[in-house]
PQR file of N, CA, C, O and H, with PARSE charges and radii, in Angstrom:
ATOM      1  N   UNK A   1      84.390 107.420  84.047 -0.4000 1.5000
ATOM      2  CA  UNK A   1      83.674 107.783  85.241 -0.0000 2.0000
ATOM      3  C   UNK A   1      84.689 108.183  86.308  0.5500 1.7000
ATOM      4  O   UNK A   1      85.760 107.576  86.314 -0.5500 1.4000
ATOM      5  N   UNK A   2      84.495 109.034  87.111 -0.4000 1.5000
ATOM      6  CA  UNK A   2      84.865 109.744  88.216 -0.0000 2.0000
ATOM      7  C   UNK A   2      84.751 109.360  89.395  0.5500 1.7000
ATOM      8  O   UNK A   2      83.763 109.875  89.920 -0.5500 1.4000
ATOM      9  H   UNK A   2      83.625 109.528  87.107  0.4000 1.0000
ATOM     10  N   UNK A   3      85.609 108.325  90.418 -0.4000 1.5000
ATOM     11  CA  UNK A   3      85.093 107.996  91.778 -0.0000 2.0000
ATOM     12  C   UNK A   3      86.153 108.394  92.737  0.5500 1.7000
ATOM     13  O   UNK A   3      87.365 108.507  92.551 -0.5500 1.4000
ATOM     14  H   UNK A   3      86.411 107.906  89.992  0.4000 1.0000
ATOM     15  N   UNK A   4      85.455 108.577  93.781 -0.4000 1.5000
ATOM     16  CA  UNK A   4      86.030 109.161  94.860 -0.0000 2.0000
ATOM     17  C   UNK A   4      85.599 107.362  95.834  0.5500 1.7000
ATOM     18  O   UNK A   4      84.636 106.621  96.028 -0.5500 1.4000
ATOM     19  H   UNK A   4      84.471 108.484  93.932  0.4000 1.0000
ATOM     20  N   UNK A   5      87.177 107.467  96.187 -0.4000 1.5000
ATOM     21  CA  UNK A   5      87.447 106.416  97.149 -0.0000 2.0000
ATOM     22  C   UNK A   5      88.210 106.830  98.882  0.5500 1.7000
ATOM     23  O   UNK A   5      89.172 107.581  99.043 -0.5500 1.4000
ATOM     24  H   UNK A   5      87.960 108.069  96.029  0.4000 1.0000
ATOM     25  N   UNK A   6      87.645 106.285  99.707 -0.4000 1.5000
ATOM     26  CA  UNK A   6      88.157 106.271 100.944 -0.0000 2.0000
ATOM     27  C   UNK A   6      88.486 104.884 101.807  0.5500 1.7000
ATOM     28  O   UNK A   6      87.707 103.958 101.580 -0.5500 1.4000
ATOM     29  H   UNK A   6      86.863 105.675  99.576  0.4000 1.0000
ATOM     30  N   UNK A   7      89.139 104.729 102.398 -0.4000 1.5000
ATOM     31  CA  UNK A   7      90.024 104.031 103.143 -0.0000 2.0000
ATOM     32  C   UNK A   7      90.884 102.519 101.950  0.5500 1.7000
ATOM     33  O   UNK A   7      91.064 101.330 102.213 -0.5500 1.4000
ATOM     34  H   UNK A   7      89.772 105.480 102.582  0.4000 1.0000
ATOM     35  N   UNK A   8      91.198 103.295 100.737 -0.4000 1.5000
ATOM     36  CA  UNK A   8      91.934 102.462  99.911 -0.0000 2.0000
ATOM     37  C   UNK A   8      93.709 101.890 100.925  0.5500 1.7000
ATOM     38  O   UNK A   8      94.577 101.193 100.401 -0.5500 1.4000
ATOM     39  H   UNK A   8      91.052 104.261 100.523  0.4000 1.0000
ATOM     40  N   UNK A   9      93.754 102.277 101.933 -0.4000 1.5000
ATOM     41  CA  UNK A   9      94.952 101.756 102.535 -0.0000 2.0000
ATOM     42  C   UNK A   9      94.734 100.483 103.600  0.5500 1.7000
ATOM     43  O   UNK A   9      95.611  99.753 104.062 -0.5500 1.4000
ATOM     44  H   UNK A   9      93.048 102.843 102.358  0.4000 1.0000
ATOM     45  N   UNK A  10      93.201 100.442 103.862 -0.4000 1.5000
ATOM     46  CA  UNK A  10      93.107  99.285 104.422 -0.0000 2.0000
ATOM     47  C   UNK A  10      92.532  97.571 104.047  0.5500 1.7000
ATOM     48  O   UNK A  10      93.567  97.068 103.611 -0.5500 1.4000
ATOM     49  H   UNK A  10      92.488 101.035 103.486  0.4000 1.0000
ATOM     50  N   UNK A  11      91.981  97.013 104.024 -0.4000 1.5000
ATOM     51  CA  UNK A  11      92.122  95.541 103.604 -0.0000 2.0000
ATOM     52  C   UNK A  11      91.409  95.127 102.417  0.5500 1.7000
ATOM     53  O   UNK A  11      91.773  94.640 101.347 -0.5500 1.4000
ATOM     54  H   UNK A  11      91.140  97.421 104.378  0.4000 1.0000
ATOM     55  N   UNK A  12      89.826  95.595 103.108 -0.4000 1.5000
ATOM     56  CA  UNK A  12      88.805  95.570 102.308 -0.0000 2.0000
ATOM     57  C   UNK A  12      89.579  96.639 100.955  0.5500 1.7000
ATOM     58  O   UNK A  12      90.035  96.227  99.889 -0.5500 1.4000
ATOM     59  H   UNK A  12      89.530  95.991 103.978  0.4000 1.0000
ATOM     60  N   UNK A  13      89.513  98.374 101.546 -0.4000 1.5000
ATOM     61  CA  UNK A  13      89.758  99.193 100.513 -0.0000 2.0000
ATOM     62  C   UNK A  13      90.669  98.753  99.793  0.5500 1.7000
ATOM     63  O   UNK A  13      90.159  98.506  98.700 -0.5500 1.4000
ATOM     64  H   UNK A  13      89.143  98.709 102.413  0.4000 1.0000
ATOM     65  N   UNK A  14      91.719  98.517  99.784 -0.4000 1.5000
ATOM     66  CA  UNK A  14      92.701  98.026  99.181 -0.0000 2.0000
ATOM     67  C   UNK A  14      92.235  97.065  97.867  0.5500 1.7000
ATOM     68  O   UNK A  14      92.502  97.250  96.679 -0.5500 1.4000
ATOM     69  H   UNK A  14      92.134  98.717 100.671  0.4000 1.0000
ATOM     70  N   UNK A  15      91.643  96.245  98.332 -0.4000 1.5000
ATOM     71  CA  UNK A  15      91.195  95.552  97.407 -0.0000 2.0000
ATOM     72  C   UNK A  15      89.813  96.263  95.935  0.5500 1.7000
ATOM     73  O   UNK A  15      89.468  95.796  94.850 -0.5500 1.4000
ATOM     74  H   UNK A  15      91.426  96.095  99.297  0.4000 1.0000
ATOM     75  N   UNK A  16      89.365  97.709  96.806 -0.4000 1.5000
ATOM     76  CA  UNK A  16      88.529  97.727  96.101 -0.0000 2.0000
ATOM     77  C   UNK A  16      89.125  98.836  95.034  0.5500 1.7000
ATOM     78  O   UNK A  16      88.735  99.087  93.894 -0.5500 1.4000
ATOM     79  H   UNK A  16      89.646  98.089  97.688  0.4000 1.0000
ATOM     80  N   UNK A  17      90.312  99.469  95.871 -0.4000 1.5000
ATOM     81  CA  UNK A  17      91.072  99.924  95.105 -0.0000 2.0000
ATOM     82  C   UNK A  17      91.418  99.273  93.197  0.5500 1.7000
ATOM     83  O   UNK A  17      91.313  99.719  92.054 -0.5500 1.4000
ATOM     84  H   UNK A  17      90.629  99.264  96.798  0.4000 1.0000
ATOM     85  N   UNK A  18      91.926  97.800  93.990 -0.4000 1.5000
ATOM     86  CA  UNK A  18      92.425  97.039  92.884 -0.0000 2.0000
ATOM     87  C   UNK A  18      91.357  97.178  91.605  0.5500 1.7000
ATOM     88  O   UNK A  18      91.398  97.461  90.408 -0.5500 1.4000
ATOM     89  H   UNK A  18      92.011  97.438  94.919  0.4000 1.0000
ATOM     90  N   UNK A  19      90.483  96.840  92.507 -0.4000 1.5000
ATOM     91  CA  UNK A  19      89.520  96.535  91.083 -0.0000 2.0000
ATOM     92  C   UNK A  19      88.521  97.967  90.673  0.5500 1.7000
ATOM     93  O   UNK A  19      87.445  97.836  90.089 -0.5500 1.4000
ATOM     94  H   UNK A  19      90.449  96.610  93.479  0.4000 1.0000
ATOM     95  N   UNK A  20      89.064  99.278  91.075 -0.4000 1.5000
ATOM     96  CA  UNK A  20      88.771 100.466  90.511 -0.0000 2.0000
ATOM     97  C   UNK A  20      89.939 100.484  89.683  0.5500 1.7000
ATOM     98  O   UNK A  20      89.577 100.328  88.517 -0.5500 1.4000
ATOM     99  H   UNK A  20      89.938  99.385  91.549  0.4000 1.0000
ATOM    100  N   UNK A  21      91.053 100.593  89.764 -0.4000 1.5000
ATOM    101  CA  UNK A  21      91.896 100.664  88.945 -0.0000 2.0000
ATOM    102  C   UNK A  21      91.813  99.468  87.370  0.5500 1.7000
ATOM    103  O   UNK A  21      92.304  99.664  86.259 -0.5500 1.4000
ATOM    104  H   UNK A  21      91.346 100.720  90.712  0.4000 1.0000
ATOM    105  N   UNK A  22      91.279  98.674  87.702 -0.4000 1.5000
ATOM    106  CA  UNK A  22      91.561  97.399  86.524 -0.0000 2.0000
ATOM    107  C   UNK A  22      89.891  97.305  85.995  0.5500 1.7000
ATOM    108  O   UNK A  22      89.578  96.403  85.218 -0.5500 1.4000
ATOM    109  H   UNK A  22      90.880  98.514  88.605  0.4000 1.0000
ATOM    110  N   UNK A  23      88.958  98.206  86.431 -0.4000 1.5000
ATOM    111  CA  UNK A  23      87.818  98.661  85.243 -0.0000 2.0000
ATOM    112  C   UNK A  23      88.302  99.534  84.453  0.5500 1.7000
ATOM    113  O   UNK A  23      89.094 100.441  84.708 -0.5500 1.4000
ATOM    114  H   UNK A  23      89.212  98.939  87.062  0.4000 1.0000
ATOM    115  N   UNK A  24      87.545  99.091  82.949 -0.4000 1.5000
ATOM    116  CA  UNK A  24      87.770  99.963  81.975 -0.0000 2.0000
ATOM    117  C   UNK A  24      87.118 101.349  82.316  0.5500 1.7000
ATOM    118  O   UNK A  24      87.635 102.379  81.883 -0.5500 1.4000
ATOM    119  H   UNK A  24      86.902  98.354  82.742  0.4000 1.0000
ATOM    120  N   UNK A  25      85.723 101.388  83.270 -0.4000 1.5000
ATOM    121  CA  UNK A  25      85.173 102.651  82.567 -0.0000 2.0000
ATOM    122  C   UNK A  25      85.462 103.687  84.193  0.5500 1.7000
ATOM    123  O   UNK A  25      84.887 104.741  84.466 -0.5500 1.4000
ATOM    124  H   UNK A  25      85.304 100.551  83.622  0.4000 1.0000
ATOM    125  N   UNK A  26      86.212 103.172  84.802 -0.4000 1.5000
ATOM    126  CA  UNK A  26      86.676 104.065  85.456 -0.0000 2.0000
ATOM    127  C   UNK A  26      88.469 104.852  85.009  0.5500 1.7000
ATOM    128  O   UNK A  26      89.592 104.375  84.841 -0.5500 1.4000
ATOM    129  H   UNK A  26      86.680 102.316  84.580  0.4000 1.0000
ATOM    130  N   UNK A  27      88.007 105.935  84.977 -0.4000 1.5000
ATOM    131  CA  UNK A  27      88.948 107.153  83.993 -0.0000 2.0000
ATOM    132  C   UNK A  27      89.643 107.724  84.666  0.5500 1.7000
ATOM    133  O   UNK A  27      90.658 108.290  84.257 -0.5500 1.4000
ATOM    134  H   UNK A  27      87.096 106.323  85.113  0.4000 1.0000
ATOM    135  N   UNK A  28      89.047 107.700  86.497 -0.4000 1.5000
ATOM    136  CA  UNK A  28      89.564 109.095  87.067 -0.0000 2.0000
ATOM    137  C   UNK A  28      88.974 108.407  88.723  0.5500 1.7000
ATOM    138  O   UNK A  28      87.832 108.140  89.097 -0.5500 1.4000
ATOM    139  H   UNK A  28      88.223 107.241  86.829  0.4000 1.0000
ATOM    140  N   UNK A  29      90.563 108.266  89.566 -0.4000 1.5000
ATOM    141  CA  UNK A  29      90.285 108.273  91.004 -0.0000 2.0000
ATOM    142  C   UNK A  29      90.892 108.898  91.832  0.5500 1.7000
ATOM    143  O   UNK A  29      92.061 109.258  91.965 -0.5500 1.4000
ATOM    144  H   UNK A  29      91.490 108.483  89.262  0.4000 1.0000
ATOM    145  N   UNK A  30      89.882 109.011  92.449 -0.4000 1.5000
ATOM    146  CA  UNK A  30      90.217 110.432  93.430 -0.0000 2.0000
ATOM    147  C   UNK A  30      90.536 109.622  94.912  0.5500 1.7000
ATOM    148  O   UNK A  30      89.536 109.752  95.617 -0.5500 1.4000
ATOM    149  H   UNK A  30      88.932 108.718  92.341  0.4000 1.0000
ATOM    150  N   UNK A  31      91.219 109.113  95.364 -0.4000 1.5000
ATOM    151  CA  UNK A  31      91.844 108.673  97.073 -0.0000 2.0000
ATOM    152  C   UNK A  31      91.182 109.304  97.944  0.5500 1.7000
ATOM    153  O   UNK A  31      90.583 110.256  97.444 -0.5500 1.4000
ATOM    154  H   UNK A  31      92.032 109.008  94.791  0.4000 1.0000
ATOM    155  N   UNK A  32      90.999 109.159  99.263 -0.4000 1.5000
ATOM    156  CA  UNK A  32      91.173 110.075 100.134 -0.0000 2.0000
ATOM    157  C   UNK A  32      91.504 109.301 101.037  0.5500 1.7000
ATOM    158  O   UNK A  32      90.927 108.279 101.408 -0.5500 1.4000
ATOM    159  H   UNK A  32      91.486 108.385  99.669  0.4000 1.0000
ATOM    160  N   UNK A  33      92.493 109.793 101.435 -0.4000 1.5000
ATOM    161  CA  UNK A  33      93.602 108.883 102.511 -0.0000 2.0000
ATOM    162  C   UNK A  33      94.303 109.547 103.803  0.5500 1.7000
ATOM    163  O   UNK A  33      94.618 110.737 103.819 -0.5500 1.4000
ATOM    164  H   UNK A  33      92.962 110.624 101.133  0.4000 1.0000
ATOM    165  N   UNK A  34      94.468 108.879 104.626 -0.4000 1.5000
ATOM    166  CA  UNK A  34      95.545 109.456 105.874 -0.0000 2.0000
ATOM    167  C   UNK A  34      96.456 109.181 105.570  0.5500 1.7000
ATOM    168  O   UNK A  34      97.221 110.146 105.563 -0.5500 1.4000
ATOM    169  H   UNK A  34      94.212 107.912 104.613  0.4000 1.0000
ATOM    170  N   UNK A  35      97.005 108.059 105.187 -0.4000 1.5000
ATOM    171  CA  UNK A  35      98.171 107.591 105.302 -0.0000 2.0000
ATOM    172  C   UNK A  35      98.504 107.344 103.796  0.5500 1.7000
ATOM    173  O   UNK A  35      97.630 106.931 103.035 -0.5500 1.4000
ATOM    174  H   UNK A  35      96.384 107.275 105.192  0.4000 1.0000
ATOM    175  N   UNK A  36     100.157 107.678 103.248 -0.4000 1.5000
ATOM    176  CA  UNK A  36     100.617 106.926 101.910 -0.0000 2.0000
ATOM    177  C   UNK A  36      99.909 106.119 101.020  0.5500 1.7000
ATOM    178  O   UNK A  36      98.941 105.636 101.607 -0.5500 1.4000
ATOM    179  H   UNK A  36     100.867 108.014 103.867  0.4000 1.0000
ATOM    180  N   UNK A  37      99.985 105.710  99.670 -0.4000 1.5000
ATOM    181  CA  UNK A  37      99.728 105.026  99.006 -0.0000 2.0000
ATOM    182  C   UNK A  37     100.822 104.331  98.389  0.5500 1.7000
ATOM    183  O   UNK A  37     101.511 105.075  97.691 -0.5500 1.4000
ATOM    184  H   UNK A  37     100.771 106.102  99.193  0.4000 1.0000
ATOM    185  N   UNK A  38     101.145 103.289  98.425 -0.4000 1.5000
ATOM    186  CA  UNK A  38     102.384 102.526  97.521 -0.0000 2.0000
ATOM    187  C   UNK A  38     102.837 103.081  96.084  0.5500 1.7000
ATOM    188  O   UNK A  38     102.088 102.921  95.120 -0.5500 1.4000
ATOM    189  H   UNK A  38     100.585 102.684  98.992  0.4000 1.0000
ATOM    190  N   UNK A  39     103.999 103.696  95.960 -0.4000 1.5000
ATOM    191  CA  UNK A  39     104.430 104.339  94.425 -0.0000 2.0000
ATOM    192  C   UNK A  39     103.396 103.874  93.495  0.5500 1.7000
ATOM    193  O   UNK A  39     102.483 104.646  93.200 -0.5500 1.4000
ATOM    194  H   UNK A  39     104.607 103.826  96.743  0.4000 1.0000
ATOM    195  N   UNK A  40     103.456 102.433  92.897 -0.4000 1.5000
ATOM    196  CA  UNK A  40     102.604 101.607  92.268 -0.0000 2.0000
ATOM    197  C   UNK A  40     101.199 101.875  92.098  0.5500 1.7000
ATOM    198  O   UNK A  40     100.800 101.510  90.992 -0.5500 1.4000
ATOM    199  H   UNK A  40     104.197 101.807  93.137  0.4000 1.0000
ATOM    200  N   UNK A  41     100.577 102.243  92.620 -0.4000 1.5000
ATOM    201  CA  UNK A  41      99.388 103.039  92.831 -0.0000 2.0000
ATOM    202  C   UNK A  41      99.129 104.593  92.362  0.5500 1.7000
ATOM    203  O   UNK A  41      98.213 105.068  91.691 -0.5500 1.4000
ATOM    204  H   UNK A  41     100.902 102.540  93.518  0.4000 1.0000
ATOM    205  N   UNK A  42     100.430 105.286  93.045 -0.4000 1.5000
ATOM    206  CA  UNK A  42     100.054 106.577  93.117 -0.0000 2.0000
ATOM    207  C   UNK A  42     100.355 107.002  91.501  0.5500 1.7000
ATOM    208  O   UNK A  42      99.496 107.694  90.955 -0.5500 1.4000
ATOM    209  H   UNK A  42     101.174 104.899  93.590  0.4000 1.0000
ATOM    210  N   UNK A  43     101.675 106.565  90.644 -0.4000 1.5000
ATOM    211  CA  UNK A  43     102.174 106.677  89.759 -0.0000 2.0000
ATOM    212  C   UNK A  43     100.875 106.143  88.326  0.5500 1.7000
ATOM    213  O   UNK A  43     100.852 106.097  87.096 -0.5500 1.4000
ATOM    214  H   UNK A  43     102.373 106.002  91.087  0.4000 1.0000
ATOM    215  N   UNK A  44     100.295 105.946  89.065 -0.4000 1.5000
ATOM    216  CA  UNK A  44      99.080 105.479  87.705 -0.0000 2.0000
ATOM    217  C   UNK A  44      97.663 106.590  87.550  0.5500 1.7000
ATOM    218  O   UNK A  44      96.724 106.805  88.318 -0.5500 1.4000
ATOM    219  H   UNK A  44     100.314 105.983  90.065  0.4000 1.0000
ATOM    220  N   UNK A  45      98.092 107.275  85.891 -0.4000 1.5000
ATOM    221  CA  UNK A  45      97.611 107.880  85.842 -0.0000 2.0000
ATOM    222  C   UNK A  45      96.438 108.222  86.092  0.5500 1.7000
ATOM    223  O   UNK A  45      96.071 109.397  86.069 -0.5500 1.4000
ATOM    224  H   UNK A  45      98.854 107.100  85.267  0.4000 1.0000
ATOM    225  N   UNK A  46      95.632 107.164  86.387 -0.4000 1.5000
ATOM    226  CA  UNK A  46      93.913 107.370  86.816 -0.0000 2.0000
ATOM    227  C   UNK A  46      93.737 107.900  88.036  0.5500 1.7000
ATOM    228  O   UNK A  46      92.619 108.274  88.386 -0.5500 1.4000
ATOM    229  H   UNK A  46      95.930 106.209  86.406  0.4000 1.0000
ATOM    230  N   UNK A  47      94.866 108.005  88.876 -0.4000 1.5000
ATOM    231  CA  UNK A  47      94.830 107.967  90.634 -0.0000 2.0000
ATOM    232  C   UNK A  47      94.975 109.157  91.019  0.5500 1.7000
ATOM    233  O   UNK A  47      95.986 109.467  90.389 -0.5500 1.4000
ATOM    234  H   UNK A  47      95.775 107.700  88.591  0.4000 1.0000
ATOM    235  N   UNK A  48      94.694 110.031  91.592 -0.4000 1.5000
ATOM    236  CA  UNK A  48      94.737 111.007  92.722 -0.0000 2.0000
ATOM    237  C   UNK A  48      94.858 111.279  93.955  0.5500 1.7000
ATOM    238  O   UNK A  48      93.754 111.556  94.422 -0.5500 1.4000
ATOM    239  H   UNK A  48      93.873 109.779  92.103  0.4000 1.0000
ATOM    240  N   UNK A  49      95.678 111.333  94.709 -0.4000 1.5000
ATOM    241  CA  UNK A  49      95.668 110.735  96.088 -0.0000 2.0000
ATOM    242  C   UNK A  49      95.203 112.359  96.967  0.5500 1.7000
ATOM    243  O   UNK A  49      95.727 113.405  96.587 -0.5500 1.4000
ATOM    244  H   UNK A  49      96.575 111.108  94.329  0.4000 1.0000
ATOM    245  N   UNK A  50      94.598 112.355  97.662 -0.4000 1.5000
ATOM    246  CA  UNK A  50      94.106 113.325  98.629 -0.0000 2.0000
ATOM    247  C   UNK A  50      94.963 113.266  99.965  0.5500 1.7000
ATOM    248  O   UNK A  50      94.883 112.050 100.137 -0.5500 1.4000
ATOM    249  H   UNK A  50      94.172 111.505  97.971  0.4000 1.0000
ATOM    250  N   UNK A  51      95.629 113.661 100.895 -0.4000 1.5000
ATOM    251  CA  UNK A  51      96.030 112.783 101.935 -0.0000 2.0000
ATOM    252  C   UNK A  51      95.038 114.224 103.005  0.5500 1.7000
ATOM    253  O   UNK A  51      94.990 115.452 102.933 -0.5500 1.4000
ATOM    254  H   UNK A  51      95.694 114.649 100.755  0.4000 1.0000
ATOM    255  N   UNK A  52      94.515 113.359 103.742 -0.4000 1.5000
ATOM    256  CA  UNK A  52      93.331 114.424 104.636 -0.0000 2.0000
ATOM    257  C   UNK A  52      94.003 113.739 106.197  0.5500 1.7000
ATOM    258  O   UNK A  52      94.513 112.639 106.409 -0.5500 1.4000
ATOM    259  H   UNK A  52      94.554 112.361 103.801  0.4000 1.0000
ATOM    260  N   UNK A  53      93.745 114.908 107.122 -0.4000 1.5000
ATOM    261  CA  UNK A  53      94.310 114.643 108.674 -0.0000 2.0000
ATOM    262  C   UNK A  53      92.419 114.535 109.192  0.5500 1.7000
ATOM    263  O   UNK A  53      92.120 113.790 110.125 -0.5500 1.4000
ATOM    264  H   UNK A  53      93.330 115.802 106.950  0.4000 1.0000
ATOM    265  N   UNK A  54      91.715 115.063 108.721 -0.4000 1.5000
ATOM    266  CA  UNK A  54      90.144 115.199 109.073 -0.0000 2.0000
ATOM    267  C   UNK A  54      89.547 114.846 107.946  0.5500 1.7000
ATOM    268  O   UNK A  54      89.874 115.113 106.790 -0.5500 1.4000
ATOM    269  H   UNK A  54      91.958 115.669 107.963  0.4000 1.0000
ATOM    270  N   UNK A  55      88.364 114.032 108.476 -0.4000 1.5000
ATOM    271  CA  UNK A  55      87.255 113.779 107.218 -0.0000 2.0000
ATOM    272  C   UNK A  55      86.188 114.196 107.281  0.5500 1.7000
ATOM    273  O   UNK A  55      85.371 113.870 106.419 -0.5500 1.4000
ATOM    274  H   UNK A  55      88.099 113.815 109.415  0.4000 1.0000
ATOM    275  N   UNK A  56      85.773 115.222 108.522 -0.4000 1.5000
ATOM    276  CA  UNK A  56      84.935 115.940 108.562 -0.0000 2.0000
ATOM    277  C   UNK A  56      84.663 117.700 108.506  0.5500 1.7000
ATOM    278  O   UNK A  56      83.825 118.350 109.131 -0.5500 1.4000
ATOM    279  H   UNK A  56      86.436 115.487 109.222  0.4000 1.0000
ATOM    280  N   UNK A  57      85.565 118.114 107.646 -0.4000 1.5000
ATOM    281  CA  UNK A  57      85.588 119.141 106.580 -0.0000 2.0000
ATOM    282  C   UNK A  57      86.909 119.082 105.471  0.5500 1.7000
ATOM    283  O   UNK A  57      87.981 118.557 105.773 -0.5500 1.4000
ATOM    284  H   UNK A  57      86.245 117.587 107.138  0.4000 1.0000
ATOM    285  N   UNK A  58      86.656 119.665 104.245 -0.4000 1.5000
ATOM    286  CA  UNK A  58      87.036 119.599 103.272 -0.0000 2.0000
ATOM    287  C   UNK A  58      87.367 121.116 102.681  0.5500 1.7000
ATOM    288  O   UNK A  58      86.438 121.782 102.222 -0.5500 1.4000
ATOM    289  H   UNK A  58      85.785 120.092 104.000  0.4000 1.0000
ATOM    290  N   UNK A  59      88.457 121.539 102.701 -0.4000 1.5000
ATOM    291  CA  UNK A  59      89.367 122.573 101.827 -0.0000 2.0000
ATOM    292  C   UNK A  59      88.498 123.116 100.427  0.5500 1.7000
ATOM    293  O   UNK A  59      87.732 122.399  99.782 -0.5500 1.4000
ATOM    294  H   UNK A  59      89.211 120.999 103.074  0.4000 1.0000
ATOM    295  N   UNK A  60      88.694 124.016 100.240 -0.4000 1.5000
ATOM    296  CA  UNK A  60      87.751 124.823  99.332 -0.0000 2.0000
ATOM    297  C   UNK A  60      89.055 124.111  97.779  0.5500 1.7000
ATOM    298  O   UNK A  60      88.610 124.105  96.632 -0.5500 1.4000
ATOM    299  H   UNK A  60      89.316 124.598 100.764  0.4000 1.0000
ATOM    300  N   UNK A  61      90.004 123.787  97.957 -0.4000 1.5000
ATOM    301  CA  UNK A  61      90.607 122.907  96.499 -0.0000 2.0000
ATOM    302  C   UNK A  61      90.547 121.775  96.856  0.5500 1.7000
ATOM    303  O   UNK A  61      90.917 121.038  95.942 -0.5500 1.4000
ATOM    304  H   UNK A  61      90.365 123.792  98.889  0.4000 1.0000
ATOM    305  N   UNK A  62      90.144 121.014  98.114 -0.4000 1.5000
ATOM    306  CA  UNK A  62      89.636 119.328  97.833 -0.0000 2.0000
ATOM    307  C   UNK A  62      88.374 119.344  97.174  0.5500 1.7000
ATOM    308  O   UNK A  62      87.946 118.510  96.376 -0.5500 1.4000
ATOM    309  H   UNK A  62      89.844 121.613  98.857  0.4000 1.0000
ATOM    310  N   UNK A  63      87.724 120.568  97.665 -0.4000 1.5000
ATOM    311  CA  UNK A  63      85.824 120.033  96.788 -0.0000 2.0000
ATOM    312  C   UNK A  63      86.341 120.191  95.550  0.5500 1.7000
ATOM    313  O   UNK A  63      86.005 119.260  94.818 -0.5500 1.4000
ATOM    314  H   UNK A  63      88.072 121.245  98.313  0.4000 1.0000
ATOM    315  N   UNK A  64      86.838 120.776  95.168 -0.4000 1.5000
ATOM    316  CA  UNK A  64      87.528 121.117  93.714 -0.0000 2.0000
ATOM    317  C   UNK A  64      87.854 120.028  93.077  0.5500 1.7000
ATOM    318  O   UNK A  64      87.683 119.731  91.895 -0.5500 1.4000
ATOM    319  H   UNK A  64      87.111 121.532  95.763  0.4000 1.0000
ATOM    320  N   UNK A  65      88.373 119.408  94.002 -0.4000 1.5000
ATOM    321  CA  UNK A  65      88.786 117.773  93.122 -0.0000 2.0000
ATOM    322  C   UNK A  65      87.958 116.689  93.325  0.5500 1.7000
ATOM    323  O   UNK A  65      88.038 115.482  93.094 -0.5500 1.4000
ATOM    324  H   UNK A  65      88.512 119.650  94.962  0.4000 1.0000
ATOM    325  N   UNK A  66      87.292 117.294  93.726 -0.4000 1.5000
ATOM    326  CA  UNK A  66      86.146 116.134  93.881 -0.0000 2.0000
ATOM    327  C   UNK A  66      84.987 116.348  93.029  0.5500 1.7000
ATOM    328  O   UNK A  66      84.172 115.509  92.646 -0.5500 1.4000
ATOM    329  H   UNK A  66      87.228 118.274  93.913  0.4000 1.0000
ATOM    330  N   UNK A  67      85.027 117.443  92.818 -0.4000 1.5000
ATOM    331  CA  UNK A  67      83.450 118.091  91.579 -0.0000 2.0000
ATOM    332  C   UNK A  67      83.408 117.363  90.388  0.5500 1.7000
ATOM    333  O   UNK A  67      84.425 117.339  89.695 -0.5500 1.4000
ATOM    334  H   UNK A  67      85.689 118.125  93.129  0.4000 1.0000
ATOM    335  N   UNK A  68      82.389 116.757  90.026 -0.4000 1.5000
ATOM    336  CA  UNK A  68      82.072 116.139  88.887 -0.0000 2.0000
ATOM    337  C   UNK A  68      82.447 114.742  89.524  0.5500 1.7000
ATOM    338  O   UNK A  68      82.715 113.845  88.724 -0.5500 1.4000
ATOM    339  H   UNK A  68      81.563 116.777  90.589  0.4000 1.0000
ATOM    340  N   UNK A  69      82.491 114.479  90.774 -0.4000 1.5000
ATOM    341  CA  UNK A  69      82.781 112.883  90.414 -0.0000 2.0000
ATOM    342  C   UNK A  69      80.981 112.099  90.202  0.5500 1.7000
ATOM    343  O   UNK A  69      79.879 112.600  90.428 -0.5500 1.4000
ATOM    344  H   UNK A  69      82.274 115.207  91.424  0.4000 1.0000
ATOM    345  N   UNK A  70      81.267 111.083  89.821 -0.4000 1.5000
ATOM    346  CA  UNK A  70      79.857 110.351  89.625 -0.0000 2.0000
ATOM    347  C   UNK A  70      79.837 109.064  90.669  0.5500 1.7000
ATOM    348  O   UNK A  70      79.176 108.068  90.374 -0.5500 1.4000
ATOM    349  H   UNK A  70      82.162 110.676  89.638  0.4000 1.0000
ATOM    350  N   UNK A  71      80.397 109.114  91.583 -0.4000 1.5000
ATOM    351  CA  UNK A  71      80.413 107.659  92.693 -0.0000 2.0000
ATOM    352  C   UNK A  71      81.350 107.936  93.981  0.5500 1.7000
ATOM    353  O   UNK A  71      82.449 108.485  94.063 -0.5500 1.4000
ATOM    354  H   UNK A  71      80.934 109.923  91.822  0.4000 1.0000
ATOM    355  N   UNK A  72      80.848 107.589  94.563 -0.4000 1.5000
ATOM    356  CA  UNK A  72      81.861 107.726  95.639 -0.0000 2.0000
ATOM    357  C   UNK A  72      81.810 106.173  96.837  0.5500 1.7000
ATOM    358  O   UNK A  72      80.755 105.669  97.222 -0.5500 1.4000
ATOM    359  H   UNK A  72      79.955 107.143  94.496  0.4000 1.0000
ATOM    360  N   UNK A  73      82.949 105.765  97.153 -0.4000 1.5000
ATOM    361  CA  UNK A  73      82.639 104.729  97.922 -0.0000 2.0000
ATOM    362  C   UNK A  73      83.881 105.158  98.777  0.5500 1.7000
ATOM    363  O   UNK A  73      85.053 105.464  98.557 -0.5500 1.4000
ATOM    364  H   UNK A  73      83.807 106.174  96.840  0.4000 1.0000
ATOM    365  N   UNK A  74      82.806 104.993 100.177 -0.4000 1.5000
ATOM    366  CA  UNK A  74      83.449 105.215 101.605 -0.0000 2.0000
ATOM    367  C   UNK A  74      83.509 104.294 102.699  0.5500 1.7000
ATOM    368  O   UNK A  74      84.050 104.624 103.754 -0.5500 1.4000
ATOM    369  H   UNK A  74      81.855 104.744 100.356  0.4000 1.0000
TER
END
C-alpha cells in the first residue's frame, strides 16, 4: 500500500512515521515535509521524502508522486 504522510518531523508524526515504516503492508511512503528527515529514515527504501516550502499547492511532478497512493495521513 501507498501512503502519503505529513508532518513525520514532528512528535506525534514521528512516531507515526515509525510505525508506517515497521508495517508489513505498507510498500511505499511518500513524506511531505519542510524540514529534513534523519539519514535513517530517508535511506530506507519504502520512504520518499517530498520537502514542500507550501502545502497549499502542489507541482505538476509532486501529484506525480503522489498518484496511486491509497491513504494519506495529515
Amino acid at each position: 500500500m501507498k501512503v502519503i504522510l505529513t508532518g513525520a518531523t514532528g512528535f506525534i508524526g514521528g512516531e507515526v512515521l515509525n510505525q508506517a515504516l515497521a508495517h508489513p503492508k505498507i510498500n511505499s511512503l511518500i513524506c511531505l515535509t519542510r524540514k529534513p528527515l534523519p539519514d535513517a529514515v530517508t535511506s530506507n527504501p519504502k520512504v520518499k521524502v517530498i520537502n514542500l516550502a507550501e502545502f497549499s499547492s502542489y507541482a505538476p511532478e509532486v501529484l506525480s508522486e503522489l498518484e496511486g497512493a491509497e491513504s494519506c495521513i495529515w
